[in-house]
PDB file of N, CA, C, O and CB in Angstrom:
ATOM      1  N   UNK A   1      70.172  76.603  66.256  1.00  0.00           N
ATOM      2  CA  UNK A   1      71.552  76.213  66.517  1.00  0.00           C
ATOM      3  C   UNK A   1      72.445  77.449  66.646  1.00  0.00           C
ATOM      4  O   UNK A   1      73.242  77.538  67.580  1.00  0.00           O
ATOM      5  CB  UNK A   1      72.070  75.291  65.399  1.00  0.00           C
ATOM      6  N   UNK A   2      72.321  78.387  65.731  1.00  0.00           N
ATOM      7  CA  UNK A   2      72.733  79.364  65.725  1.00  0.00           C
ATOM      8  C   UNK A   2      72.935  80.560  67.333  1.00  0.00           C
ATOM      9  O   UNK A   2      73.886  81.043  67.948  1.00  0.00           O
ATOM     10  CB  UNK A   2      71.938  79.659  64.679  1.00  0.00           C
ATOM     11  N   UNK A   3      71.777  80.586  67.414  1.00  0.00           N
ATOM     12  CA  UNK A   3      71.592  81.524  68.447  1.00  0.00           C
ATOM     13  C   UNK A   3      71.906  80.820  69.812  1.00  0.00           C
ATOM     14  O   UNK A   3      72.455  81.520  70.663  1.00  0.00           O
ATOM     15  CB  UNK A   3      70.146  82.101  68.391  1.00  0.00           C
ATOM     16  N   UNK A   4      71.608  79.457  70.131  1.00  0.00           N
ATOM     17  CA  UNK A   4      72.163  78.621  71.063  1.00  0.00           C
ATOM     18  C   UNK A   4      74.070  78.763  71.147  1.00  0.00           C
ATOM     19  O   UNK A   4      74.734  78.416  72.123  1.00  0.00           O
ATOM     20  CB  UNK A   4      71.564  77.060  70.572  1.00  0.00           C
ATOM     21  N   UNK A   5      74.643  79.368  69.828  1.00  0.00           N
ATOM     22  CA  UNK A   5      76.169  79.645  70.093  1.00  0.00           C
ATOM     23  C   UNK A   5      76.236  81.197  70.868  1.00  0.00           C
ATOM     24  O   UNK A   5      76.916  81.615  71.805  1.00  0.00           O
ATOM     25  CB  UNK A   5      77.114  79.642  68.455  1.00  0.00           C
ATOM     26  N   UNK A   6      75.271  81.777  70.065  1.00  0.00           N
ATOM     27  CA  UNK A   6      75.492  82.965  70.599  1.00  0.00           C
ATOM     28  C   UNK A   6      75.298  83.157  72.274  1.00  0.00           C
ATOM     29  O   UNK A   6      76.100  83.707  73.029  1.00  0.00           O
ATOM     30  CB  UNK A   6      74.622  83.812  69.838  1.00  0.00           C
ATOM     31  N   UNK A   7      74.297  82.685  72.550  1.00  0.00           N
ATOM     32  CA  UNK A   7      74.069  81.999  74.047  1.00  0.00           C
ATOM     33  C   UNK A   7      75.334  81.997  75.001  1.00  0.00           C
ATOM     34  O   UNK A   7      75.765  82.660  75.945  1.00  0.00           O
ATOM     35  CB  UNK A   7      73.635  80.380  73.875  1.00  0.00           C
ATOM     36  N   UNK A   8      75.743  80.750  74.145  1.00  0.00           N
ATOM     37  CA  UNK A   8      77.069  80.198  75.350  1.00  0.00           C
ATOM     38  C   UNK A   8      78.246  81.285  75.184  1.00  0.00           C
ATOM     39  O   UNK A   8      78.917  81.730  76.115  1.00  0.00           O
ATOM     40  CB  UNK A   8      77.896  78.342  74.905  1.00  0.00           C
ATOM     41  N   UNK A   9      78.392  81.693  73.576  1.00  0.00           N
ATOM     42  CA  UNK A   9      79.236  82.693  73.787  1.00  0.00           C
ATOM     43  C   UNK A   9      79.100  83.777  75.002  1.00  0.00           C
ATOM     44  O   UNK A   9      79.892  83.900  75.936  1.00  0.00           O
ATOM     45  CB  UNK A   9      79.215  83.288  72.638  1.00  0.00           C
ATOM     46  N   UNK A  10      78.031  84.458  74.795  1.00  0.00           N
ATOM     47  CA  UNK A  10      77.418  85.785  75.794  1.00  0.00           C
ATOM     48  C   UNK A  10      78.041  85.373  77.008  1.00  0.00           C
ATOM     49  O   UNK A  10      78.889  85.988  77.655  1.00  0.00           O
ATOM     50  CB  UNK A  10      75.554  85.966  76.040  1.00  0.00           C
ATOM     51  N   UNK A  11      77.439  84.070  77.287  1.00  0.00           N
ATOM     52  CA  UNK A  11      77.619  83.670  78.630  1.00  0.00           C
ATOM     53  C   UNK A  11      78.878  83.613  79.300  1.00  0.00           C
ATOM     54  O   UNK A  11      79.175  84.026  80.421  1.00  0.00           O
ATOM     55  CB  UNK A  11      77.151  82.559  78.742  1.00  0.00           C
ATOM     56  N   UNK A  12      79.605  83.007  78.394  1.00  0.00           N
ATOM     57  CA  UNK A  12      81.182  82.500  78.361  1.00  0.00           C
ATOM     58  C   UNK A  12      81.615  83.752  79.039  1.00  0.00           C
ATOM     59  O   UNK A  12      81.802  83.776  80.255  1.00  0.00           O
ATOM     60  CB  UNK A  12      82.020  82.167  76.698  1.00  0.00           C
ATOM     61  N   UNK A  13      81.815  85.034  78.101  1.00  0.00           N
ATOM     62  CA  UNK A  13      82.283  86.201  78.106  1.00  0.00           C
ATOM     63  C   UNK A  13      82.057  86.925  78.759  1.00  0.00           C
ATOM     64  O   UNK A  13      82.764  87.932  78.778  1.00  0.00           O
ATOM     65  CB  UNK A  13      82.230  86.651  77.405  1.00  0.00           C
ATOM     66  N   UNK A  14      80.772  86.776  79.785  1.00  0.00           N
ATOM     67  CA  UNK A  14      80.869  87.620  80.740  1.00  0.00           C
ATOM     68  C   UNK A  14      80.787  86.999  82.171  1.00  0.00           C
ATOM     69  O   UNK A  14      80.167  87.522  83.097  1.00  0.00           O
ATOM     70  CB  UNK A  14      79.919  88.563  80.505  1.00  0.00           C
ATOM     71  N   UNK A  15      81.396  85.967  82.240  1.00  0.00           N
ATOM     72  CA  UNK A  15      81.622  84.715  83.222  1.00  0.00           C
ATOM     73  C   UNK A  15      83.157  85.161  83.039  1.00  0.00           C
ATOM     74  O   UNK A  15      83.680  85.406  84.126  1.00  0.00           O
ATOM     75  CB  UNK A  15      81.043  82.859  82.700  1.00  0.00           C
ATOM     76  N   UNK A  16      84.012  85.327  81.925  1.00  0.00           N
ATOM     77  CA  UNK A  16      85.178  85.303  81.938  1.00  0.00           C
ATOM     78  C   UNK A  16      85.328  87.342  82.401  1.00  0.00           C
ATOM     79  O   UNK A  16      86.033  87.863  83.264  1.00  0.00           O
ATOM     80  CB  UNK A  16      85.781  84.501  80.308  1.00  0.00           C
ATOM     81  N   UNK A  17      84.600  87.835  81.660  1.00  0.00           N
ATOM     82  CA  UNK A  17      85.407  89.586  82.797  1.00  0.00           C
ATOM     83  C   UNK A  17      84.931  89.629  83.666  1.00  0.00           C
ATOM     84  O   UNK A  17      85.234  90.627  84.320  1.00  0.00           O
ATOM     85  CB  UNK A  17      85.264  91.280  82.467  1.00  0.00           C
ATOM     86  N   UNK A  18      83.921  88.699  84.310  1.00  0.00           N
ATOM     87  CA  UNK A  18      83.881  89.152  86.047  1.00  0.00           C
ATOM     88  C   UNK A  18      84.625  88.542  86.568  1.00  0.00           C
ATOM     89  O   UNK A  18      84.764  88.972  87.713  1.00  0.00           O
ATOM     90  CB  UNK A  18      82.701  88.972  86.935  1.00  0.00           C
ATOM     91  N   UNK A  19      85.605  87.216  86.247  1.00  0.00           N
ATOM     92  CA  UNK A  19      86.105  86.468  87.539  1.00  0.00           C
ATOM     93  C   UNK A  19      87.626  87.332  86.908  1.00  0.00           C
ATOM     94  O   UNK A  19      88.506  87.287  87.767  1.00  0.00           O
ATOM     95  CB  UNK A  19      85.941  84.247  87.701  1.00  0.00           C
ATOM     96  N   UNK A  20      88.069  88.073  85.622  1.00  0.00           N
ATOM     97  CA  UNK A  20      89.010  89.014  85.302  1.00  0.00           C
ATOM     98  C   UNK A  20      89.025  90.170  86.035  1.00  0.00           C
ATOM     99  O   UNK A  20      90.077  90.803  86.123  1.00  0.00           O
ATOM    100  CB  UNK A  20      88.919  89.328  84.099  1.00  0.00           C
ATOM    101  N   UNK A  21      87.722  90.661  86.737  1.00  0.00           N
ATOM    102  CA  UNK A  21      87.948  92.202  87.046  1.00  0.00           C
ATOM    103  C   UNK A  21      88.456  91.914  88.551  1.00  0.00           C
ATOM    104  O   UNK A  21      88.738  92.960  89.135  1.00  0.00           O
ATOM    105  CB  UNK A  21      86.400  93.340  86.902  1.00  0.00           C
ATOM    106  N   UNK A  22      88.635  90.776  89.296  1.00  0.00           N
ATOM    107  CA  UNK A  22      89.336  90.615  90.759  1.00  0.00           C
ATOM    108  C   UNK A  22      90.690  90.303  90.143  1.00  0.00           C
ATOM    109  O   UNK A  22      91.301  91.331  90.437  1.00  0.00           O
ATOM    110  CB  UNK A  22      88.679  89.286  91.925  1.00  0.00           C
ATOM    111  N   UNK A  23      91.352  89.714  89.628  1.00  0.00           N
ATOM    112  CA  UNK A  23      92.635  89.759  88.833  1.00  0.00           C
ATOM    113  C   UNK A  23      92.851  91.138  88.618  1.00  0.00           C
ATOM    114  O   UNK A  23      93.915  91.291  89.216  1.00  0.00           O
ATOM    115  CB  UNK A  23      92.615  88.979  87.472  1.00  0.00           C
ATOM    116  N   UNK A  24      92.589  92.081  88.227  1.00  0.00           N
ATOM    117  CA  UNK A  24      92.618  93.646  88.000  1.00  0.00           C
ATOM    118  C   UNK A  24      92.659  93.974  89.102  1.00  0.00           C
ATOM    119  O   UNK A  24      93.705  94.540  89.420  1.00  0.00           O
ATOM    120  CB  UNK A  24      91.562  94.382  87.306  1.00  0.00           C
ATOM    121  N   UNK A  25      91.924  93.851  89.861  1.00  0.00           N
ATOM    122  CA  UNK A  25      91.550  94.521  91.137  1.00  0.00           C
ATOM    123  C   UNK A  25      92.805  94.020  91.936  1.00  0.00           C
ATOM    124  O   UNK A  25      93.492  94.883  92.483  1.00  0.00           O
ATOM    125  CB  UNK A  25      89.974  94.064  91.811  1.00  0.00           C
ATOM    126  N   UNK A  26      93.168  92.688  92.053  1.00  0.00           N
ATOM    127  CA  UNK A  26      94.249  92.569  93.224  1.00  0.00           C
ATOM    128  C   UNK A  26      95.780  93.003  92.418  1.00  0.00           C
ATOM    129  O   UNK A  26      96.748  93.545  92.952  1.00  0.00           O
ATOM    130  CB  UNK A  26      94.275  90.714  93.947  1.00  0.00           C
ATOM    131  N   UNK A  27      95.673  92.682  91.334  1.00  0.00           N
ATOM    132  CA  UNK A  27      96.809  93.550  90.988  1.00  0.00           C
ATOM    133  C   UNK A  27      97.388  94.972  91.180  1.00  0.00           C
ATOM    134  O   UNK A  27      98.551  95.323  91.379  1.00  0.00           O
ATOM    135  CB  UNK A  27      96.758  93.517  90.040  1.00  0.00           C
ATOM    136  N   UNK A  28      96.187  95.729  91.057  1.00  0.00           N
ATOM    137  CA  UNK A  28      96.028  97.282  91.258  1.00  0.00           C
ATOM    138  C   UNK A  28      96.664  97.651  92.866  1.00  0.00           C
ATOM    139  O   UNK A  28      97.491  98.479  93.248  1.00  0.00           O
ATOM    140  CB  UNK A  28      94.182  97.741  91.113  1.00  0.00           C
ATOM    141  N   UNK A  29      95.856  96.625  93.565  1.00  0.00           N
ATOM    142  CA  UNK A  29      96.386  96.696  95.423  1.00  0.00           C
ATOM    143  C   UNK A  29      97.885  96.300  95.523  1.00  0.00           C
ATOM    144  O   UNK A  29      98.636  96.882  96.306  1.00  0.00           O
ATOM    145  CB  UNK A  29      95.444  95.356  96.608  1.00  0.00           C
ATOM    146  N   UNK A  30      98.333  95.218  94.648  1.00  0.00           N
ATOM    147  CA  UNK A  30      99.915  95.265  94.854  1.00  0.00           C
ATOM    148  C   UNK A  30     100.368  95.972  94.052  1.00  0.00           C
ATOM    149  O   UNK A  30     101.100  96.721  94.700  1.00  0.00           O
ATOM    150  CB  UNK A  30     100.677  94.116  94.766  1.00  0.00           C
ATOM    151  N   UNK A  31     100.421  96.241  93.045  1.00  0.00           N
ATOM    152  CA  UNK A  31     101.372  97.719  92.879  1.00  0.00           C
ATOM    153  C   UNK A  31     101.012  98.609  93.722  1.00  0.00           C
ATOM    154  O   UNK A  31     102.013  98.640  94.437  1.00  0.00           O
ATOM    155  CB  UNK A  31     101.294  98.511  91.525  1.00  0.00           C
ATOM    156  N   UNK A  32     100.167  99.493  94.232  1.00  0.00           N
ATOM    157  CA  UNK A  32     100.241 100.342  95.088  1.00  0.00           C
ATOM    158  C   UNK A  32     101.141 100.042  96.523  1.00  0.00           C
ATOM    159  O   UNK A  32     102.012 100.707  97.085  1.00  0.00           O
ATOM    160  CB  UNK A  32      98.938 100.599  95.255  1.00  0.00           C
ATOM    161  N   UNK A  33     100.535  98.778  96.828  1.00  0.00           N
ATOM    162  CA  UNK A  33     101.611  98.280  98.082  1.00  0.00           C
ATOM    163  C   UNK A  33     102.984  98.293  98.116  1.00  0.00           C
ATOM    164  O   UNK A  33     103.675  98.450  99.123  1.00  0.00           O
ATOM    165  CB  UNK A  33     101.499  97.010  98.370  1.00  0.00           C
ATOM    166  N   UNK A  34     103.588  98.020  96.299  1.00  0.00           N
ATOM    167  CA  UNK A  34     104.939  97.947  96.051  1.00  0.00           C
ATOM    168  C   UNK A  34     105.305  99.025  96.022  1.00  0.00           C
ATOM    169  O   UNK A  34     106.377  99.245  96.584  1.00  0.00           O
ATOM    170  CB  UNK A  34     105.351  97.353  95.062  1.00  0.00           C
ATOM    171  N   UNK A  35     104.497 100.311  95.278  1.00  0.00           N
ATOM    172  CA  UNK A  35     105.246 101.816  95.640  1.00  0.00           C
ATOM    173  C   UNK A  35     105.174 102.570  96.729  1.00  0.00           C
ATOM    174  O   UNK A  35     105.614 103.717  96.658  1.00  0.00           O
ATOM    175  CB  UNK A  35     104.913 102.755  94.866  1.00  0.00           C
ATOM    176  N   UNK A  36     104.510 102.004  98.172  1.00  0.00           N
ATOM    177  CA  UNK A  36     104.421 102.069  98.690  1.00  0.00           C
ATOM    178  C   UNK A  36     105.393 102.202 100.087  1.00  0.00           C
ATOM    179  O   UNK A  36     105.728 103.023 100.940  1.00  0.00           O
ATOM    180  CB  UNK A  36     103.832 101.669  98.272  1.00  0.00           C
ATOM    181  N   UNK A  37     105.602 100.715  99.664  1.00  0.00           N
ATOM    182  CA  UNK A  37     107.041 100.077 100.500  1.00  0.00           C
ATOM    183  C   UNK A  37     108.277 100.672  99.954  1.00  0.00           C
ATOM    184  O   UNK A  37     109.235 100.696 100.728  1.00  0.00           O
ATOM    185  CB  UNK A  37     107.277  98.333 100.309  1.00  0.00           C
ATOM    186  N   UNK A  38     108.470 101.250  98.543  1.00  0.00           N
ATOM    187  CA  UNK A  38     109.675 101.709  97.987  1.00  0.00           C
ATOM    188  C   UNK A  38     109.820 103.223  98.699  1.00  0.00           C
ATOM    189  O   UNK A  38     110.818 103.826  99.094  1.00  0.00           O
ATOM    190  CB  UNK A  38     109.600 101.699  96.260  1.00  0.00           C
ATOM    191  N   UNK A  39     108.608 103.525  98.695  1.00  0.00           N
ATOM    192  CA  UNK A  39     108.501 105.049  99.494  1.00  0.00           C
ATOM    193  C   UNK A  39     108.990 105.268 100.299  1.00  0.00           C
ATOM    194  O   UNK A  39     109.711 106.256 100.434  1.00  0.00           O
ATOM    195  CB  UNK A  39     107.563 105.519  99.961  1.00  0.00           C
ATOM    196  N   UNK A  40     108.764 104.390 101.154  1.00  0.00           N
ATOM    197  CA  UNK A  40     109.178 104.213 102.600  1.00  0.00           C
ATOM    198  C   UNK A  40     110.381 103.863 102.715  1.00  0.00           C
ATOM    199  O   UNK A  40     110.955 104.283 103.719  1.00  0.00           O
ATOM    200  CB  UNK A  40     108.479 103.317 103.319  1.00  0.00           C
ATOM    201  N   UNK A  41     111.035 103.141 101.919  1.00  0.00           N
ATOM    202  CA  UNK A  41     112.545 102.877 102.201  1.00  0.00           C
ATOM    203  C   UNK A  41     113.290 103.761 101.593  1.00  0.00           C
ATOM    204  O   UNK A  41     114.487 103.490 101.687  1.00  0.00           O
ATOM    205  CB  UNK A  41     113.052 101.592 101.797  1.00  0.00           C
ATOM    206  N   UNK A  42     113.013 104.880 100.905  1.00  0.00           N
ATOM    207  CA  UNK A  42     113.616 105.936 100.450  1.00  0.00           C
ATOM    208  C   UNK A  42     113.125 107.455 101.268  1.00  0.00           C
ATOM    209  O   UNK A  42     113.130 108.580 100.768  1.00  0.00           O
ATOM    210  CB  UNK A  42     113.317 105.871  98.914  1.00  0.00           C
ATOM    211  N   UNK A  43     112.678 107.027 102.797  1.00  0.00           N
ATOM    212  CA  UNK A  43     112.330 107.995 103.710  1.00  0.00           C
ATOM    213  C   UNK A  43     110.926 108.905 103.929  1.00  0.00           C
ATOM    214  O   UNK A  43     110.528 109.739 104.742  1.00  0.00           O
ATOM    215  CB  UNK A  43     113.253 108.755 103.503  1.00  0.00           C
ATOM    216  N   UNK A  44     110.385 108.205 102.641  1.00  0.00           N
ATOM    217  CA  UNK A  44     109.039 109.391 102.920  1.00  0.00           C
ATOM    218  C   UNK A  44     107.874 108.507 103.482  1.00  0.00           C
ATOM    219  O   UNK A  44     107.602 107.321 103.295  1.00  0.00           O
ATOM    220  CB  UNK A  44     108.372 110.291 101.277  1.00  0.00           C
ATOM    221  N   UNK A  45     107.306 109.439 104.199  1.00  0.00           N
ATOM    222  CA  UNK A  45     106.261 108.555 105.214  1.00  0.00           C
ATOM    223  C   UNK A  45     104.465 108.957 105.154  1.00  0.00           C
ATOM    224  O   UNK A  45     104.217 110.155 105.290  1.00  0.00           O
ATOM    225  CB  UNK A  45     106.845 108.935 106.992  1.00  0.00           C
ATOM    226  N   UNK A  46     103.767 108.408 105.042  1.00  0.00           N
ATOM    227  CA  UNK A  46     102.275 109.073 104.773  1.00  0.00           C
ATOM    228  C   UNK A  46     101.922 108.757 106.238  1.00  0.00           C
ATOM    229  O   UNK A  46     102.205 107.795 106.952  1.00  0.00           O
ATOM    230  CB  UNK A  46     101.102 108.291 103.416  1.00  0.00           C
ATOM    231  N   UNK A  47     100.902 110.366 106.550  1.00  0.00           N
ATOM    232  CA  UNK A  47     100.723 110.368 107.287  1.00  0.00           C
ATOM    233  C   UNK A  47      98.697 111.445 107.303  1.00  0.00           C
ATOM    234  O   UNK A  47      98.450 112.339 106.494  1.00  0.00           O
ATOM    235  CB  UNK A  47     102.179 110.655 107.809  1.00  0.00           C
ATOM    236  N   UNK A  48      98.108 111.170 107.932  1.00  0.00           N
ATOM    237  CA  UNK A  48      96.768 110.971 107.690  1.00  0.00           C
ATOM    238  C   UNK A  48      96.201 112.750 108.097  1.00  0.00           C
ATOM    239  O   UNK A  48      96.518 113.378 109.108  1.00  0.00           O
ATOM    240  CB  UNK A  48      96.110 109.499 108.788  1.00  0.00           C
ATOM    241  N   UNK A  49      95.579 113.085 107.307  1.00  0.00           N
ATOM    242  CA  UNK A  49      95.402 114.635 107.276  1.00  0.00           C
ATOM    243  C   UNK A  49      94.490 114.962 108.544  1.00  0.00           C
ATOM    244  O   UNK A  49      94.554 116.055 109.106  1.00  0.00           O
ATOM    245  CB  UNK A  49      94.644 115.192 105.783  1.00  0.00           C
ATOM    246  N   UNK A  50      93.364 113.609 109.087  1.00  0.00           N
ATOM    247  CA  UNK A  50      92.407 113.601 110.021  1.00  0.00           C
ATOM    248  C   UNK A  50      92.814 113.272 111.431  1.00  0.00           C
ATOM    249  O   UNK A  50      92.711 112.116 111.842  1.00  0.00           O
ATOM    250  CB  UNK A  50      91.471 112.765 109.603  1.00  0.00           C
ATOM    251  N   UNK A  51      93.259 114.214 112.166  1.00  0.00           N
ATOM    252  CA  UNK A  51      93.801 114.118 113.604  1.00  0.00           C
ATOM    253  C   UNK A  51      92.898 114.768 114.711  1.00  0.00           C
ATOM    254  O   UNK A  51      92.103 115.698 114.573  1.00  0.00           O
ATOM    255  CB  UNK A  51      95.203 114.819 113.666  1.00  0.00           C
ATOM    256  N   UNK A  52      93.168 114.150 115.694  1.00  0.00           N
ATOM    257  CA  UNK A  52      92.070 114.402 116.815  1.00  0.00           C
ATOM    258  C   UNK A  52      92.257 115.539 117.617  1.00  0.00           C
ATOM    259  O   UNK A  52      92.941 114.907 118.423  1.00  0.00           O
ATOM    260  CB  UNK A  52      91.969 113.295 117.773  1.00  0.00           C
ATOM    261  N   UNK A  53      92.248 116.138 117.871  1.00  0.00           N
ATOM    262  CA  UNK A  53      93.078 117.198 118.784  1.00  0.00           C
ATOM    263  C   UNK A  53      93.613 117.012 120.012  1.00  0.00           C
ATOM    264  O   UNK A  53      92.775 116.446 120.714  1.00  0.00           O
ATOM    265  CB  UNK A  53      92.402 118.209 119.061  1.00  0.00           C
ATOM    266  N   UNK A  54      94.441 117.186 120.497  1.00  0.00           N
ATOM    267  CA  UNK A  54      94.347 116.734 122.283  1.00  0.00           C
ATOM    268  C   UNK A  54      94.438 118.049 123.104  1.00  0.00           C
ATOM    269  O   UNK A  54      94.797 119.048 122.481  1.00  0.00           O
ATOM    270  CB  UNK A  54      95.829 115.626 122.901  1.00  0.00           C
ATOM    271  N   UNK A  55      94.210 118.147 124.177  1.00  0.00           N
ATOM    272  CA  UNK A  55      93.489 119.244 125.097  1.00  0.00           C
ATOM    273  C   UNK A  55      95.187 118.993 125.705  1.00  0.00           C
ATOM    274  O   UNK A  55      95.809 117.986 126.043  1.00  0.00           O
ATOM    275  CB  UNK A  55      91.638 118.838 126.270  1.00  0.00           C
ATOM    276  N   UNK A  56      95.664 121.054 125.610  1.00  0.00           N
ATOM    277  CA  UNK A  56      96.569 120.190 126.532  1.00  0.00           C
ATOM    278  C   UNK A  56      96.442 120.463 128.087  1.00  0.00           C
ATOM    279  O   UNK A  56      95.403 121.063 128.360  1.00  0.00           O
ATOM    280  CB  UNK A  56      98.081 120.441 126.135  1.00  0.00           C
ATOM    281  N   UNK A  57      97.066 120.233 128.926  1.00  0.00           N
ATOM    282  CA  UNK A  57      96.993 120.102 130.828  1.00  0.00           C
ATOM    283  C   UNK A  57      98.101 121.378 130.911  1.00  0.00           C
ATOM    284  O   UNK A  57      99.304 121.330 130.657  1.00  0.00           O
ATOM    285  CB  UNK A  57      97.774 118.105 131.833  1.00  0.00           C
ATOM    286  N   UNK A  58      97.344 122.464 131.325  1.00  0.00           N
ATOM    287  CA  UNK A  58      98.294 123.454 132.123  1.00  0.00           C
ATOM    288  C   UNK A  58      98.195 123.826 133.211  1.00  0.00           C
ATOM    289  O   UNK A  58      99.030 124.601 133.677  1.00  0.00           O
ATOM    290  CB  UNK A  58      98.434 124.463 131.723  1.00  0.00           C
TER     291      UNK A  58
END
């Protein structure tokens, strides 16, 4: 009887932090999105370090 609790406990508990770690996870993506957007409306702009070069025509 005993170990049959321990069972469902185990089980319980790690049924409950995996469907917790996407709750974490999408939270993490909107705050970043929110300081994101604040960035931007206070003028600063990200911009990507990996650019292509272009050849120019002379």
């Amino acid at each position: 009887m005993q170990k049959n609790k321990w069972v469902l406990r185990t089980i319980t508990l790690s049924a409950a932090l995996s469907l917790l770690s996407g709750c974490w996870t999408m939270a993490a993506v909107g705050a970043g999105a929110y300081g994101g957007y604040k960035m931007k409306e206070k003028g600063y702009t990200l911009q990507s370090p990996i650019t292509k070069e272009r050849k120019s025509r002379k």
